[in-house]
N, C-alpha and C positions, 0 to 999 in steps of 0.2 A: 786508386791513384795515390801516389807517396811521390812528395820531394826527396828529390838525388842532390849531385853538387849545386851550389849556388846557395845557400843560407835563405835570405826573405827571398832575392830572385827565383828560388825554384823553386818554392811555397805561392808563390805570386804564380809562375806558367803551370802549378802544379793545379790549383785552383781553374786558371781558364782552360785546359785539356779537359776537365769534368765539366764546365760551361761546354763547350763547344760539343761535347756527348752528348750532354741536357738535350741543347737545340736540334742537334741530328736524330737526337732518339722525338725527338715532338714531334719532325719533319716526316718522322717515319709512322707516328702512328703510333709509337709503342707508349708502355706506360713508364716512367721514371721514378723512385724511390730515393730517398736517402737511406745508407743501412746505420752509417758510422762517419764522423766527420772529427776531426783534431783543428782547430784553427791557430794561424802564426800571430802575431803581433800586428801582421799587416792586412790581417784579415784573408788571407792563401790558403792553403791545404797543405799542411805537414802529412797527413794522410787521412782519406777516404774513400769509401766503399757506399756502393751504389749497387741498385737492381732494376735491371733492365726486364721487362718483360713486352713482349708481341711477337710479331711474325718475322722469321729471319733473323731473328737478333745475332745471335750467335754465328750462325754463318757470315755474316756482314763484318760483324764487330772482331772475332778471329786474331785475324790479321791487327790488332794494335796495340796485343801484347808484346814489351819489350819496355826499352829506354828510346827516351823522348826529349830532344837537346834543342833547345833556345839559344840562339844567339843574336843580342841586342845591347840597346843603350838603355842604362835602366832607369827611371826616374829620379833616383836618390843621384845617379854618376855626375858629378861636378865638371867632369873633363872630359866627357864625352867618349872615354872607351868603351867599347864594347863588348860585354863580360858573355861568358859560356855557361850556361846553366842546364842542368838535366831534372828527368819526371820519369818515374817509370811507373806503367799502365798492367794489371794484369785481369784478364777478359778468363773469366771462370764457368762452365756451364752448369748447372745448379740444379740437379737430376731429384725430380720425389722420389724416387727408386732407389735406394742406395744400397750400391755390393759392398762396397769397403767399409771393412771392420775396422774399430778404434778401441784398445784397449783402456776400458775408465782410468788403469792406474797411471796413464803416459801423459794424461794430462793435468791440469788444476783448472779451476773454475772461482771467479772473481765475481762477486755483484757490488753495484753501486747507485746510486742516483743518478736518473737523467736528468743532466743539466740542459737549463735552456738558456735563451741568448741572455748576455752580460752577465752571465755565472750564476743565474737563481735555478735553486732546483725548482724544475718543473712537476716534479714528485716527491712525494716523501716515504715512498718504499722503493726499495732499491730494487728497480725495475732492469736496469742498465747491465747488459751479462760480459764478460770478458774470459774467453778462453786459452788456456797457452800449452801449445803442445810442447812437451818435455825431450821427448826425443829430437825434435827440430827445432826447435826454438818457434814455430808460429807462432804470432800474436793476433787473435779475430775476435773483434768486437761488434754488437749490437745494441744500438739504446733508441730506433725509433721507434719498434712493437708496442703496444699499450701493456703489456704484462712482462711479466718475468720467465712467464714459461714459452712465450712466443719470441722473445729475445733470445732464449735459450737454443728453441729447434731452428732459428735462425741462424744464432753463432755456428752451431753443428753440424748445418749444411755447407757454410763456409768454407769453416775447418776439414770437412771432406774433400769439397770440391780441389780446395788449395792441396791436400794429401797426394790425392788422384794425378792432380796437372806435376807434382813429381818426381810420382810414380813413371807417369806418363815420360816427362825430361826425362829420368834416368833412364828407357828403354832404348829414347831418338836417338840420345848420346851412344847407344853402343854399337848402333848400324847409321850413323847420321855421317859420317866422315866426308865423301866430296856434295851430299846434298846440302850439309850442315854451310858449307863453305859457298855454294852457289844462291844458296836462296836462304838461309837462315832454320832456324829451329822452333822458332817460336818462343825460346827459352827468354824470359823475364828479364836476363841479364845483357840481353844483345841490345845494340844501340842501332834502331832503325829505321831513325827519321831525326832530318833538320827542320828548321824553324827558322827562315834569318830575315830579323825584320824588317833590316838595313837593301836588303834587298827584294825583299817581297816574295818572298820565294819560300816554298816546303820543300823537300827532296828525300824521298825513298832512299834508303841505300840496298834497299833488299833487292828494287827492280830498274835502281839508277835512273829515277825518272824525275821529275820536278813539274810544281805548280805554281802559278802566281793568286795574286787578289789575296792574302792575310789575313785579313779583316773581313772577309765574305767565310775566309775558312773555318777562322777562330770564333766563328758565329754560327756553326754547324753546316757548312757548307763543303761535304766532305762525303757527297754520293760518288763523286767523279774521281777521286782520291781511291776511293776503298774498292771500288770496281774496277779501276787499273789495277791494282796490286793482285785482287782477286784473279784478275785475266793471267797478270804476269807471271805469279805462282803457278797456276796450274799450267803457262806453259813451261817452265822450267822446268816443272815435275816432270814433265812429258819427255823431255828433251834428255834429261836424265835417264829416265825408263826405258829411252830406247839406244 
């Protein structure tokens, strides 16, 4: 999860879209992880990275790749407008198995100390790994593992997974033309969902569909959300296909 537009507002909705995961993934059974967390001044998520693990995850969760827009009153607003802020989400599946080769030279490799809350290091060997791919600019971090070298095979699987997904974008994109346009790509960069508080409403843009209750959503309440889109994808697929 990383803040888009919006400064602390989108560090603030960037924060409650990883909340509202927490609870849906508890709801579900699975297990929840921190991998890598950035905090803002307002105590938000400029970005973080999380690991889902149990049954279904990935077929569920899918669909919430993309950009994610809040439109609200925000606490600080003196005047009561209502500002537009974005989050975008990317759902990665994280294979033991891995085909994709990574050339040592393409990358660098950073260590530091895990810091823990109000800035004391929690360690005093630099546990904390940070990778950055050269050819792409990736930047993946790991600092919850107890070692350095579990931080390590962490970051790396990452760093794969995020390769793969686009590898993967660059294929959709070359035969994606009228399906790209009816139903979306899944690409990181597409904006496919509102948030508007003012009105109590979510809305799909992928399957043009809308929800109410907010506050039931933004609290993990979001089985009946991700199985509409799930339904409405695959019939658009279908529709397409024939």
């Amino acid at each position: 999860v990383r803040a888009g537009a919006g400064g602390d507002e989108a560090s603030l909705f960037a924060w409650e879209l990883a909340h509202m995961y927490e609870k849906f993934s508890e709801s579900q059974g699975w297990l929840w992880r921190v991998n890598y967390e950035s905090k803002s001044e307002l105590s938000g998520y400029k970005e973080a990275s999380f690991e889902i693990k149990g049954k279904d995850v990935f077929k569920k969760m899918r669909y919430e790749t993309g950009v994610h827009r809040v439109q609200r009153i925000p606490a600080t607003e003196k005047n009561g407008r209502v500002h537009t802020s974005t989050a975008s989400v990317a759902v990665l599946p994280i294979k033991k198995k891995i085909n994709f080769k990574i050339d040592p030279s393409e990358f660098e490799m950073e260590y530091s100390r895990s810091g823990g809350k109000g800035g004391q290091n929690v360690n005093k060997v630099e546990t904390a790994v940070r990778i950055i791919h050269k050819p792409t600019g990736l930047d993946v971090r790991s600092t919850n593992e107890r070692s350095q070298l579990a931080n390590r095979e962490k970051a790396m699987m990452i760093l794969t997974a995020k390769l793969e997904q686009l590898e993967e974008e660059k294929e959709a994109k070359k035969y994606a033309g009228e399906r790209k346009e009816q139903i979306g790509t899944g690409d990181r960069s597409e904006k496919i969902r509102t948030y508007n508080f003012s009105q109590d409403r979510v809305t799909d843009h992928r399957i043009k569909k809308s929800w109410h209750n907010l506050p039931k959503i933004m609290e993990g309440g979001i089985e009946e959300i991700i199985k509409d889109i799930d339904f409405g994808v695959m019939r658009d697929e279908k529709m397409l296909d024939n």
